[in-house]
N, C-alpha and C positions, 0 to 999 in steps of 0.2 A: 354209779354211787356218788353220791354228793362227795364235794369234799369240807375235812374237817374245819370246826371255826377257828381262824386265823386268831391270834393272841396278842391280846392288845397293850403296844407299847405305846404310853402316855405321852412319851417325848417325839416322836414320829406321829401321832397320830393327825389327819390332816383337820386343821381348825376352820372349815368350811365346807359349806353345800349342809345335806342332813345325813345325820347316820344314825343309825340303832343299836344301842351297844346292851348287850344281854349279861348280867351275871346273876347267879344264885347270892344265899346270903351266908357273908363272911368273905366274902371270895375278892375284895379290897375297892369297894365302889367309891366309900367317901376317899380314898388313898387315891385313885382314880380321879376322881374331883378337882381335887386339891392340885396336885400335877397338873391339870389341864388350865386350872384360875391361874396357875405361876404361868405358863406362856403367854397366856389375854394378858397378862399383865407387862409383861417383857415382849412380847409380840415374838415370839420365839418362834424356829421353823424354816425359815427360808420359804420356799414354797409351797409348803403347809400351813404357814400362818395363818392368823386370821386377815381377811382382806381389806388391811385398812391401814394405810400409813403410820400411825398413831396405836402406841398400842393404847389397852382398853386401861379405865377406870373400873374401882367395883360397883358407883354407883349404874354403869353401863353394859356389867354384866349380871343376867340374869340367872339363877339356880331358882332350883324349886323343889319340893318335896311334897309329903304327904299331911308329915302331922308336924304339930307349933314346936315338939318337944327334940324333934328330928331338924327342924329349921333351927333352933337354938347352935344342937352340939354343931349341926354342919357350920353355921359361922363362925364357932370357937376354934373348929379344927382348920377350916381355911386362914385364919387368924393366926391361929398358931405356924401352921407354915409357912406361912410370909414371913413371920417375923424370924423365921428358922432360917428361910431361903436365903436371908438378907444377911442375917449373921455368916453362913458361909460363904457369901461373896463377898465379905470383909478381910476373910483370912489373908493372911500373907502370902503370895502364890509361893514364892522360896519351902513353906511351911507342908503343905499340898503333899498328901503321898497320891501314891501310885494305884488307883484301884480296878479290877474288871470291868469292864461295861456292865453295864443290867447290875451291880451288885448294889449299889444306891443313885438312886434317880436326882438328888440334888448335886451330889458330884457328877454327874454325866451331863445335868441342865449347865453346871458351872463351865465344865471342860466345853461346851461348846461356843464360851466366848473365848475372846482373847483376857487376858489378865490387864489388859488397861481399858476394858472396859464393866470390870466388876464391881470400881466403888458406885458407877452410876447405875448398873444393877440394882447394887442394893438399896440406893436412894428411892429410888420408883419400889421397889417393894418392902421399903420400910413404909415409905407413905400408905401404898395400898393396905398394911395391916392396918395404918393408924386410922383410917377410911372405912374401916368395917362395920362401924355404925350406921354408915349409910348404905350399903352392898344390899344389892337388891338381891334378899337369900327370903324364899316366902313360900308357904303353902301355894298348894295349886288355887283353893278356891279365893284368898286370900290377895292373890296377884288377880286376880280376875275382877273382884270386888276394887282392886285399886282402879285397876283401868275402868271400872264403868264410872267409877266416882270422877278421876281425874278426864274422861271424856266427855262428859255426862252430856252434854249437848249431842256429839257425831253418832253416839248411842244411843240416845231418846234413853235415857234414863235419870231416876231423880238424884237429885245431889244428895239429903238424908236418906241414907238405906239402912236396915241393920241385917247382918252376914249373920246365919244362923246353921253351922257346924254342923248338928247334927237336927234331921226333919223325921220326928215319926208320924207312924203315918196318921190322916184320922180317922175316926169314927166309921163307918159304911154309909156312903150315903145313895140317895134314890133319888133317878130322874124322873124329872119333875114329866116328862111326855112317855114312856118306855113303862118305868115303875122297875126297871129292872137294875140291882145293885149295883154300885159301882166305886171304890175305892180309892179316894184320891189325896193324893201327896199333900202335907201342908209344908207352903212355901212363903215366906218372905210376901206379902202383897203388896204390888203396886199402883194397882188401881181399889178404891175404898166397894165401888158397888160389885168387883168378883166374889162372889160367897165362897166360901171355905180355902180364901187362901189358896186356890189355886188358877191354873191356868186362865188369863183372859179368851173369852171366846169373843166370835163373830154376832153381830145384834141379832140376825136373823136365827141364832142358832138356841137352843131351849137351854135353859140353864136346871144344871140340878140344886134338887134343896133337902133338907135332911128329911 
């Protein structure tokens, strides 16, 4: 019998190599998020950190999602954290009560430094919220579309492209040697003599026509 999934604490969790982290929905992913951007940022962990002397900027770490509307609240809410995180490591530690572990993750991130090093805490994660302009927080296809733009040379790709969301499909069309239907995707073109907008083929190989 397998055993059960182990439950994941955001402040333990280790910030290298790859992992798969599975949850349904409501069950606290962007809460989840947000906890893991506050360690990139303070390089929190000990030996779980992420592996880099230095902790992270936002324009150095990447998030990604699905949809633009879902990219928006995730920055508002990483945004809001930081500047959350930063106001509790302001406090007075004298002031400071006494709380569980597990029972708020910003008091348990704080209690794991020492109290003389909490105003530079907050310093780095006041900047990081005021930096969230630049945070690379982006669609999947959207981060993709960056990189073929910003490599466009190591890619063999053009520098004008236009990124198009949503591809229905086209028309049926028929090859041109077979005669027999075939169905194909319209895509972005980047070559002007592929007909319909889709895949380049090989010269040798028959092109279909409507």
């Amino acid at each position: 019998m397998s055993a059960p999934p182990a439950i994941l604490d955001p402040l333990a969790f280790a910030l290298r190599g790859s992992a798969l982290i599975e949850a349904s929905a409501g069950t606290g992913k962007t809460y989840t998020i947000a906890a893991l951007y506050l360690r990139l940022v303070l390089r929190h962990g000990g030996d779980a950190a992420f592996p880099r002397p230095e902790p992270l900027t936002p324009p150095e770490i990447l998030v990604v999602t699905f949809t633009e509307a879902a990219t928006k609240e995730l920055r508002d809410r990483i945004r809001a954290r930081l500047a959350e995180a930063a106001d509790r490591f302001l406090e007075d530690p004298a002031t400071v009560e006494h709380r569980p572990a597990g029972a708020d993750v910003l008091h348990d991130l704080r209690a794991s430094y020492p109290p003389a090093e909490w105003p530079a805490c907050a310093r780095r994660l006041r900047l990081a919220a005021e930096w969230m302009d630049e945070a690379a927080v982006s669609t999947i296809h959207g981060w993709c579309n960056r990189m073929l733009r910003e490599h466009a040379f190591d890619s063999g790709s053009l520098f004008s492209q236009t990124l198009e969301a949503d591809q229905p499909t086209c028309s049926t069309k028929r090859c041109a040697t077979t005669g027999a239907p075939s169905s194909i995707p319209c895509r972005p073109t980047r070559w002007p003599s592929c007909p319909a907008g889709g895949r380049r083929r090989p010269r040798s190989a028959s092109r279909c026509a409507s």
